[in-house]
C-alpha positions in Angstrom: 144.9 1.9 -93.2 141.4 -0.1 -94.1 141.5 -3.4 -94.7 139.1 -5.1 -97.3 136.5 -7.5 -96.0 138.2 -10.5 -97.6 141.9 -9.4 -96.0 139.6 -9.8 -92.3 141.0 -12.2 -89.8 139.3 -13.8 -86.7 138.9 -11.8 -84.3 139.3 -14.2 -81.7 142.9 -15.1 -83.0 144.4 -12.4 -81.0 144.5 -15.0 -78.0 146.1 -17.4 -80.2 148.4 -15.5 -81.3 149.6 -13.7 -77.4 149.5 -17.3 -75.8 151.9 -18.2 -78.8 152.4 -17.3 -82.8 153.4 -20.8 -83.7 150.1 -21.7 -82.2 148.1 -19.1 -84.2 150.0 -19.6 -87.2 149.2 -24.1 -87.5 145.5 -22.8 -86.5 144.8 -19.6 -89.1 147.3 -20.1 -91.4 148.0 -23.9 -91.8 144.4 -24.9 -90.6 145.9 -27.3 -88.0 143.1 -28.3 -85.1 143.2 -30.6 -82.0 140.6 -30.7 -79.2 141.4 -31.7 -75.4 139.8 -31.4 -72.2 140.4 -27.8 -72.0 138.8 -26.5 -75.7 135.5 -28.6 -75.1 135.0 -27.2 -72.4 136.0 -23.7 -73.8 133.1 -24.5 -76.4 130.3 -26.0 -73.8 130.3 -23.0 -72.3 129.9 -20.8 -75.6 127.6 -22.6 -77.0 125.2 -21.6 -73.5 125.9 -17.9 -74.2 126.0 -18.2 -77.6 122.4 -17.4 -79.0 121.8 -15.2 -81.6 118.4 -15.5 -81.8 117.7 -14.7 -77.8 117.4 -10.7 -77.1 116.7 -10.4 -73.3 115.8 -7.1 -71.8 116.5 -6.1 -67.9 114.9 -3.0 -66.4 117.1 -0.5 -68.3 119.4 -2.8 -70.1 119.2 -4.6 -73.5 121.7 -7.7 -73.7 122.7 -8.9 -77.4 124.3 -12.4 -77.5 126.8 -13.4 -80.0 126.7 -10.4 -82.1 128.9 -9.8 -84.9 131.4 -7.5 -84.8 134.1 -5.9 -87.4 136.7 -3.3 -87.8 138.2 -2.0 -91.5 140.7 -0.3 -89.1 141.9 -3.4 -87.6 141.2 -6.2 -90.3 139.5 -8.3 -88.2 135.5 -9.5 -87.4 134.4 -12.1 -85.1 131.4 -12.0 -82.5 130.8 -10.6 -79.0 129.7 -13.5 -76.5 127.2 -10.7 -75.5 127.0 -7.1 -74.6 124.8 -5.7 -72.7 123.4 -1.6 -73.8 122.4 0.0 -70.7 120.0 3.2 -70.8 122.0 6.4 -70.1 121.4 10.0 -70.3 124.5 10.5 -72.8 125.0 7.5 -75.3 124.1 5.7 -78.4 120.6 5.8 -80.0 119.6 2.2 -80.7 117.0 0.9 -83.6 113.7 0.4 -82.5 114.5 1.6 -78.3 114.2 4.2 -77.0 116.0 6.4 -75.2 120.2 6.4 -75.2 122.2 3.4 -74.2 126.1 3.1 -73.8 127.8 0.2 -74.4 129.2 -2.9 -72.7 131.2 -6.1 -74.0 131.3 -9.5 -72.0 133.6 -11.9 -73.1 132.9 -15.5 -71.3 136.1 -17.7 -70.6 136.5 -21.1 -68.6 138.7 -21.3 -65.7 140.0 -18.4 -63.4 141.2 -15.2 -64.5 144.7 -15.2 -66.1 148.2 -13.6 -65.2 148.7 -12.9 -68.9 146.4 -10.4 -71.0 145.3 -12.8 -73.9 141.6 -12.6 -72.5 142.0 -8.7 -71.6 143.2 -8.5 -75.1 140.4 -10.3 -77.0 137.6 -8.0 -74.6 139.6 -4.7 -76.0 139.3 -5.6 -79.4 136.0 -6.5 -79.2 135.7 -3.1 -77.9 137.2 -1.3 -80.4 135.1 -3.0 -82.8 131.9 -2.1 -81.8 133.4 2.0 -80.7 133.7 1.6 -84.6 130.3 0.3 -85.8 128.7 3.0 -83.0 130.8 5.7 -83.3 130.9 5.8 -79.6 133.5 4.9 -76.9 133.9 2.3 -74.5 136.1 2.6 -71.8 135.0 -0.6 -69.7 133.8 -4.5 -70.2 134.2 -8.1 -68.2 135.4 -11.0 -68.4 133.4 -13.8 -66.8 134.9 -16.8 -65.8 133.4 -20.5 -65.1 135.3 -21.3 -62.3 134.7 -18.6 -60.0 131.4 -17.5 -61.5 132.3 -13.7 -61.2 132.8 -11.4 -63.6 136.3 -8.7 -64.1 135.8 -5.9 -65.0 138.4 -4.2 -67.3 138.9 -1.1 -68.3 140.3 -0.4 -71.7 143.9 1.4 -71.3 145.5 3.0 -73.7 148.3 0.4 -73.6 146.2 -2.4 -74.0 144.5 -0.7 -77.1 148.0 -0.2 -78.6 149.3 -3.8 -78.3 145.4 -4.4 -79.8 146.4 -2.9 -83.0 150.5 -4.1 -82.9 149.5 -7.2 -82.7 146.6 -7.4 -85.6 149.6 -5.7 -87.7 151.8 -8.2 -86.8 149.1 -11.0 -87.8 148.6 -9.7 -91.0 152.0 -9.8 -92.5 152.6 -13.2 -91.1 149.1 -14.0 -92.8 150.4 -12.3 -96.2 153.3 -13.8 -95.7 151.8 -17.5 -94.9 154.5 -17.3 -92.2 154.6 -20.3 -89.0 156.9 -19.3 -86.5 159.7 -21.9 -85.3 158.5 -23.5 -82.0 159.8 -21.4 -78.9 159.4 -24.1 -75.8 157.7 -23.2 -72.9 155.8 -24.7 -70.0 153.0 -23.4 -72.0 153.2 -25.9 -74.4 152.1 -29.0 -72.2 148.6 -27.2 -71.9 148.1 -26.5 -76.0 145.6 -28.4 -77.4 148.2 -28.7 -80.8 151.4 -30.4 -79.0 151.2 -33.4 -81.0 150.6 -31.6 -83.9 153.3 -28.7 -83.0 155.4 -31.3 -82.0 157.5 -28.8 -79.9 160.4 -31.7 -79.3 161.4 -30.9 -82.9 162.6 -27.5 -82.2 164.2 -27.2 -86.3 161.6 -28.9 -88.1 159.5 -27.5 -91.2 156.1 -26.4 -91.4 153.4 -29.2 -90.1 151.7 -29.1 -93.2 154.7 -30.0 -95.1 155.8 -32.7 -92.4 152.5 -33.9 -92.5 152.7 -34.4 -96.7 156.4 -36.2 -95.9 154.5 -38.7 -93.2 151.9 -39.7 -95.6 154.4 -40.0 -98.6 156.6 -42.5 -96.2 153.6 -44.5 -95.8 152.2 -44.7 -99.2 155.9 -46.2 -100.1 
């Protein structure tokens, strides 16, 4: 199936939505936002990487910062942090280089690496964007992480490219659907950005938005 440009979602969403759906959902779907300590940071350290306009070339490598990506497969487009194209005897021809180059996506993250795949996820579909828009494959990227100033390297698995696309199919109908999942506690939700807006103590409670509406109605009275 292809999705149409305007049935896209963010890319990025796919760590949203594996860290938890309900948190996805008030973000994508209800347009619900709260900072702490944890997402400035998260968006310090993009903005360093993050510059479009900045092209650097390395011996035999070309590295691309925040380049847009996008898959009709999947639905979804977003931006790589950067990826680097490294000269190769059997790879990708390359506008205005010469030569071939294969490809390689980096995905930078604060902290330490995580027990849980949302960041191996996010790197994977980045990949399978860009295997799209090259008509190449890509069977490895890294994550690099703030804290320990090193990167992972991952290596795309067949299993992680499958929960890639369940999981994108999954969004879309809940996006269709305009669907917020109940709140499923967890020690999780001490660390989201959106607890007070979640409000995960109210484990049967209607959608934000609509709690939100009933709050300001109570005041206006």
């Amino acid at each position: 199936m292809a999705y149409k440009e305007d049935e896209y979602l963010m890319l990025s969403g796919i760590q949203h939505f594996k860290f938890c759906r309900r948190q996805w959902a008030l973000i994508h779907i209800e347009q619900q936002w709260s900072e702490n300590v944890h997402t400035v940071i998260g968006e310090l350290m993009h903005k360093k990487v993050h510059d479009p306009s900045v092209k650097e070339k390395r011996k035999e490598t070309l590295l691309v910062r925040a380049l847009p990506v996008s898959s009709k497969e999947l639905g979804v487009s977003g931006e790589c942090d950067l990826v680097e194209f490294h000269k190769c005897e059997d790879g990708i021809t390359l506008s205005g280089h010469r030569g071939l180059y294969s490809v390689f996506p980096v995905e930078y993250k604060k902290g330490k690496p995580k027990i849980t795949d949302e960041d191996k996820l996010q790197l994977t579909a980045q990949a399978m964007c860009l295997e799209e828009m090259f008509s190449t494959t890509i069977s490895e990227g890294a994550l690099y992480y703030g804290e320990t100033r090193r990167r992972e390297n991952i290596t795309f698995s067949q299993e992680l490219r499958d929960e890639v696309k369940e999981i994108f199919q999954e969004m879309h109908q809940y996006y269709e659907r305009g669907y917020t999942p109940k709140v499923k506690k967890s020690k999780a939700c001490n660390s989201c950005s959106l607890k007070e807006i979640c409000l995960p103590k109210l484990e049967k409670t209607i959608s934000v938005s609509d709690y939100i509406a009933q709050a300001l109605k109570e005041d206006e009275q």
